[in-house]
C-alpha positions in Angstrom: 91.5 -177.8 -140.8 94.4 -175.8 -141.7 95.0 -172.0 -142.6 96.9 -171.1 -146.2 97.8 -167.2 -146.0 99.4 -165.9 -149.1 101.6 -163.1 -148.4 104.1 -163.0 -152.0 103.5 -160.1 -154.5 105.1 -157.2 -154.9 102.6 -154.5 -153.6 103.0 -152.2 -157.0 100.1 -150.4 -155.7 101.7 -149.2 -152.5 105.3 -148.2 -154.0 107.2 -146.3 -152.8 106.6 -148.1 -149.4 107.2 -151.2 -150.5 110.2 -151.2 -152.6 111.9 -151.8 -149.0 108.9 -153.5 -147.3 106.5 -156.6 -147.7 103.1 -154.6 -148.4 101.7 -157.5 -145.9 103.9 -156.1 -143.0 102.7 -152.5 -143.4 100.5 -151.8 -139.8 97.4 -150.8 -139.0 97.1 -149.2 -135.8 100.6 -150.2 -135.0 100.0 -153.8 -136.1 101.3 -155.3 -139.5 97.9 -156.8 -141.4 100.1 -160.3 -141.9 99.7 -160.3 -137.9 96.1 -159.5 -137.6 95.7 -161.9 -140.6 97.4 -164.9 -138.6 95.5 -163.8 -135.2 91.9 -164.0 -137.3 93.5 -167.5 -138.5 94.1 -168.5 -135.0 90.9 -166.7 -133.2 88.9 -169.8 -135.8 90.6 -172.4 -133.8 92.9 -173.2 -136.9 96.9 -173.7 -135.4 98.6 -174.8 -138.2 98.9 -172.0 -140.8 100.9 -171.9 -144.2 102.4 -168.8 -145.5 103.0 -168.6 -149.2 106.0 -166.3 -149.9 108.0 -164.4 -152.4 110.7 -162.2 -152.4 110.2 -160.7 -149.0 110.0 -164.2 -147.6 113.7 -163.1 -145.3 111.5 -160.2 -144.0 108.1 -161.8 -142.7 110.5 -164.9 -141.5 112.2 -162.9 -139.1 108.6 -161.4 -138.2 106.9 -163.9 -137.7 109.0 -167.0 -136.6 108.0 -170.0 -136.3 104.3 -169.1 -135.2 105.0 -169.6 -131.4 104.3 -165.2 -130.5 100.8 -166.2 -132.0 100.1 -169.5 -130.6 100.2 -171.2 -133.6 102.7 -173.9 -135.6 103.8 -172.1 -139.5 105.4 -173.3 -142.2 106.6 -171.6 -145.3 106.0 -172.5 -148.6 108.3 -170.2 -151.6 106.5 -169.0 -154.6 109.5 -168.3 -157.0 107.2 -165.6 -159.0 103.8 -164.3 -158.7 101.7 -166.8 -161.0 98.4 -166.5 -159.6 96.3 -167.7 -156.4 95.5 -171.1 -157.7 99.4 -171.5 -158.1 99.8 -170.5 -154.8 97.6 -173.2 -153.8 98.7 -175.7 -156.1 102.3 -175.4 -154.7 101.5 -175.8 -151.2 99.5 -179.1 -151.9 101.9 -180.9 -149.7 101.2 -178.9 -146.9 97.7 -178.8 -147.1 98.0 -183.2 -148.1 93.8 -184.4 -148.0 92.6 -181.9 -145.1 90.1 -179.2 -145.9 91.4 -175.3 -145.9 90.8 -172.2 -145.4 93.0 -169.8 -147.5 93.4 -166.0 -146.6 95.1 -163.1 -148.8 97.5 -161.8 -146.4 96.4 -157.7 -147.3 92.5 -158.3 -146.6 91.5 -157.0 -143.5 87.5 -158.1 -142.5 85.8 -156.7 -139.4 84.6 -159.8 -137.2 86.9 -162.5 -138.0 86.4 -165.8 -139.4 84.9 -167.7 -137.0 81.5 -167.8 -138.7 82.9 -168.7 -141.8 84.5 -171.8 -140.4 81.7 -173.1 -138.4 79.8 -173.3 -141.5 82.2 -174.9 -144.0 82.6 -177.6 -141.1 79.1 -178.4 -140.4 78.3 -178.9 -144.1 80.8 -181.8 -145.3 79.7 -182.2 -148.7 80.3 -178.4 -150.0 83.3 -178.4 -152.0 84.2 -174.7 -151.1 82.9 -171.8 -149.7 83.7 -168.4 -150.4 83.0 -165.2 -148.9 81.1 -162.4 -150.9 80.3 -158.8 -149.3 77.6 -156.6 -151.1 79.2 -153.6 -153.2 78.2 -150.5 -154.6 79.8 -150.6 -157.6 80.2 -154.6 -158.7 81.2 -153.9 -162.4 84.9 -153.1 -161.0 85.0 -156.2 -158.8 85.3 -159.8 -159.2 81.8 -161.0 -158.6 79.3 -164.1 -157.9 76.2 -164.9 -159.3 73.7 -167.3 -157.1 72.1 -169.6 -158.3 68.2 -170.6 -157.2 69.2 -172.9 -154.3 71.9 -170.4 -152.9 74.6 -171.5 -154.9 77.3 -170.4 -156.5 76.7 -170.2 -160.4 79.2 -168.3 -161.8 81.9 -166.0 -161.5 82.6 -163.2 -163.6 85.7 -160.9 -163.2 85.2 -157.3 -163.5 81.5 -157.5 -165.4 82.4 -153.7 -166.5 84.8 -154.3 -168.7 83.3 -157.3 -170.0 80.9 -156.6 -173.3 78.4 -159.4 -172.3 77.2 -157.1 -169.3 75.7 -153.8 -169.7 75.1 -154.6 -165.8 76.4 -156.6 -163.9 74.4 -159.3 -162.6 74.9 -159.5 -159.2 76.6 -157.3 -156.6 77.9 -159.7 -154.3 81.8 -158.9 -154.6 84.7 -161.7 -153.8 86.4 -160.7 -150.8 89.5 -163.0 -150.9 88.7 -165.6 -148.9 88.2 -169.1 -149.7 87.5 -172.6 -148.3 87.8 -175.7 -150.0 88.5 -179.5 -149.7 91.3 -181.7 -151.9 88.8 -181.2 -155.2 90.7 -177.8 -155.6 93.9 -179.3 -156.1 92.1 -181.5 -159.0 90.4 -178.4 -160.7 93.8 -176.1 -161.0 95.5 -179.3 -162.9 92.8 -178.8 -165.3 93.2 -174.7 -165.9 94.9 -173.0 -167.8 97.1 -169.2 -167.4 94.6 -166.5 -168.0 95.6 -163.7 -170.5 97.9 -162.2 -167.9 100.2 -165.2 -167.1 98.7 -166.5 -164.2 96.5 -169.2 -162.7 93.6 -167.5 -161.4 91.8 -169.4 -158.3 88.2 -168.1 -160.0 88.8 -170.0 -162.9 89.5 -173.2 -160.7 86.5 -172.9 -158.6 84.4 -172.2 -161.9 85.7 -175.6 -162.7 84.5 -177.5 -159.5 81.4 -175.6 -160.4 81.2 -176.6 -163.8 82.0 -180.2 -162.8 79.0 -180.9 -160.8 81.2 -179.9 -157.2 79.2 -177.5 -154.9 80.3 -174.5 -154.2 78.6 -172.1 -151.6 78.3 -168.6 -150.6 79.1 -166.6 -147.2 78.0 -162.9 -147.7 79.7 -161.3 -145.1 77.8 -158.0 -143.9 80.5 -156.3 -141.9 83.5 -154.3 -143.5 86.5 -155.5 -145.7 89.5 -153.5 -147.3 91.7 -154.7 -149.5 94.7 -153.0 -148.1 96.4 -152.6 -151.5 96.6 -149.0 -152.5 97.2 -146.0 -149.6 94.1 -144.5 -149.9 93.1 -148.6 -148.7 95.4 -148.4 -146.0 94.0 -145.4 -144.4 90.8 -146.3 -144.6 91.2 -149.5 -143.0 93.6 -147.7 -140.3 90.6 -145.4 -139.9 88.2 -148.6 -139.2 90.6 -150.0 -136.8 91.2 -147.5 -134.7 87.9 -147.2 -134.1 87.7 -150.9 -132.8 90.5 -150.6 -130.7 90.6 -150.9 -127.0 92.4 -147.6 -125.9 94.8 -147.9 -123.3 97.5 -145.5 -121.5 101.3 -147.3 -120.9 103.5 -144.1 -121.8 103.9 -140.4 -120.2 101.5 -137.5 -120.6 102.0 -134.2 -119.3 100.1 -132.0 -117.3 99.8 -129.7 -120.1 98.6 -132.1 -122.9 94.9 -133.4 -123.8 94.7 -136.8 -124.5 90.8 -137.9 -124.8 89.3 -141.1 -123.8 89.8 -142.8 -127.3 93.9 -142.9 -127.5 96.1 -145.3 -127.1 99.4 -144.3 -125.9 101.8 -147.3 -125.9 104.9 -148.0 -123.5 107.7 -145.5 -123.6 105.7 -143.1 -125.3 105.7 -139.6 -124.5 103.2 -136.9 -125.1 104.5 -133.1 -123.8 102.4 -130.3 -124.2 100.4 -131.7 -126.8 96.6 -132.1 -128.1 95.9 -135.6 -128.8 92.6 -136.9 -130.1 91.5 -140.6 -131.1 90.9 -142.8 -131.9 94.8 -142.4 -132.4 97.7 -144.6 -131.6 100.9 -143.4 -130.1 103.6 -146.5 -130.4 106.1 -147.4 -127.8 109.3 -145.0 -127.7 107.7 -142.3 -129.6 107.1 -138.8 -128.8 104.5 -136.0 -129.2 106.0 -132.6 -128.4 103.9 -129.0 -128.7 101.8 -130.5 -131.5 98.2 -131.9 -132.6 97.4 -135.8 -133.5 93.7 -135.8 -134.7 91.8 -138.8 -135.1 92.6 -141.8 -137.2 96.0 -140.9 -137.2 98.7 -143.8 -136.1 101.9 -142.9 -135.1 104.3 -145.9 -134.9 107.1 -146.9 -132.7 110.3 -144.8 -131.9 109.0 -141.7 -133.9 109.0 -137.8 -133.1 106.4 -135.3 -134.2 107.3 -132.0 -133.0 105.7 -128.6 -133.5 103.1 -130.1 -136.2 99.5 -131.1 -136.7 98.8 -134.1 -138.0 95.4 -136.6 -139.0 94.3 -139.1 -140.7 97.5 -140.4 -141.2 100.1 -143.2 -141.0 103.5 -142.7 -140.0 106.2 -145.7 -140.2 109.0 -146.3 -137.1 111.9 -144.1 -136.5 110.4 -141.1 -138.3 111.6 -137.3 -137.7 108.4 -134.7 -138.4 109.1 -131.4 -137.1 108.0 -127.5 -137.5 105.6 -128.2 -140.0 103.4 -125.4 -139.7 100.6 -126.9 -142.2 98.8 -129.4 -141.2 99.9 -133.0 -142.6 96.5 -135.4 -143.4 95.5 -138.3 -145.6 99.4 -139.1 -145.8 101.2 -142.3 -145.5 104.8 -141.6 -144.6 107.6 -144.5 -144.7 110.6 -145.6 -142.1 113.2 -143.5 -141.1 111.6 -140.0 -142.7 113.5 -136.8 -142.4 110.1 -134.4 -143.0 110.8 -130.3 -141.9 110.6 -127.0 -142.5 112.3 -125.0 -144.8 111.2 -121.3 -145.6 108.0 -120.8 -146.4 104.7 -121.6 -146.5 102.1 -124.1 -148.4 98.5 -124.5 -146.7 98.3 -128.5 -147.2 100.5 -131.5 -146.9 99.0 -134.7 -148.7 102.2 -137.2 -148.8 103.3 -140.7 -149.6 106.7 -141.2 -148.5 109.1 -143.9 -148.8 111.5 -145.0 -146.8 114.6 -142.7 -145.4 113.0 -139.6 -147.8 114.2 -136.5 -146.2 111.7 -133.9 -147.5 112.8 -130.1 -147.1 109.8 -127.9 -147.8 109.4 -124.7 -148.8 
């Protein structure tokens, strides 16, 4: 079996982060999602992985390599222009060749891994695909499935709120952005056509194997999933990670700082005279000097925080926050950030910075 991860888009949602960044390389706890997405790939058992890639393709190819820091064997496959899911499988057909797949979005994040998923599929030869639902509260903004009698999959239905057929929608099982499927995919996507917005959409192919008489089954996943597309996403899902890391200590504290049991404090880090609380993440080469992390807050590599307060944040590498005397929270704050003091005085900081902003306030 073999692992399809796309990773091409723009990452609209996340701008201004991502005018200079693949939205798939923006880390949680210190850890871009493309990489937690290939080690959830790998932790299956699946070595040979496909990335599907756009315009950042020169960025995650110098990330990621060849596959070898992670154990497993990628190749690249270019997608000249966002045209859909289905397109993205459709052009990596000679990668994939007659094997069965498992295809990944490469901004999902899903507590638990795949494992599960992949058993199944295997040990059930004549399903078609498989694709993972989780239970929402509010299905009429999601793509969802209906089920039919036996436990199959009997339709789809994108977005049932803004559909006039619904006045509810009828089922709250949500599509979570992973897929499996055999070679019949490759069939139905010759027979679609572009929805309304241009594009190819991988719900109207797998509609089609339904429709056709292929089978096409459910896993409801019960555990958590983000779609790390917007930043109030990427908190969230920093928030959720965090609290599954195992903390460790391999930088410098203090005798005068308070680190608690849940922080991780990576190597070359330094924390003077400082009050940190986790689940937090400290990356290598930064330092935290006479200030306050609170939990869910990651502070990446080669970054200073000095005289501040600061939580339930995300701050980017080689960033400069210093005598802020409000304290900074729910922000998401880019690469090589110039963030200070000025005069005066405003009682709360909610930011989304992009990379090299130097933000005097006041």
């Amino acid at each position: 079996m073999k692992g399809l991860i796309l990773s091409g888009g723009k990452g609209t949602r996340l701008y201004p982060l991502t005018y200079t960044r693949a939205k798939q390389m923006m880390p949680l706890a210190n850890k871009p999602v493309l990489f937690r997405v290939i080690e959830t790939v790998r932790d299956a058992d699946i070595r040979e992985i496909g990335i599907v890639v756009g315009d950042t393709a020169p960025e995650i190819r110098e990330a990621v390599g060849d596959g070898a820091r992670f154990g497993v064997q990628v190749t690249y496959i270019p997608q000249d222009a966002p045209r859909g899911l289905a397109h993205a499988v459709q052009i990596a057909q000679d990668f994939i060749g007659t094997e069965r797949f498992v295809m990944f979005l490469g901004d999902n994040v899903i507590q638990g891994g795949i494992s599960p998923l992949i058993a199944d599929f295997a040990n059930h030869p004549d399903w078609n695909s498989q694709i993972v639902l989780t239970e929402v509260e509010q299905p009429e903004h999601y793509g969802i499935a209906k089920l039919a009698a036996d436990g199959r999959v009997e339709q789809l239905i994108e977005k049932p709120g803004r559909n006039p057929l619904y006045k509810v929608a009828p089922s709250n099982l949500a599509l979570v952005g992973i897929y499996m499927f055999d070679s019949h995919i490759f069939e139905a996507i010759r027979h679609i056509q572009p929805s309304f917005r241009g594009e190819l959409e991988i719900t109207d192919a797998i509609q089609w194997l339904i429709d056709h008489g292929y089978t096409v089954y459910p896993h409801v996943h019960r555990g958590w999933w983000i779609d790390t597309g917007k930043p109030i996403d990427m908190l969230r899902a920093n928030s959720l990670v965090l609290e599954e890391l195992k903390p460790y200590i391999a930088g410098q504290i203090d005798g005068n700082s308070q680190v608690d049991s849940r922080v991780t404090v990576e190597r070359g880090a330094q924390i003077i005279n400082s009050v940190v609380r986790g689940p937090t993440i400290i990356g290598e080469e930064a330092r935290i000097v006479n200030s306050y992390v609170g939990p869910f807050t990651s502070i990446y590599h080669h970054t200073v925080v000095e005289n501040c307060e600061i939580e339930y944040s995300i701050v980017l590498e080689h960033t400069l926050i210093r005598d802020i005397e409000a304290r900074i929270q729910d922000s998401l704050i880019g690469r090589n950030v110039v963030l200070n003091r000025a005069a005066a005085r405003p009682r709360v900081l909610s930011l989304t910075l992009g990379d090299h902003s130097k933000v005097g306030l006041l």
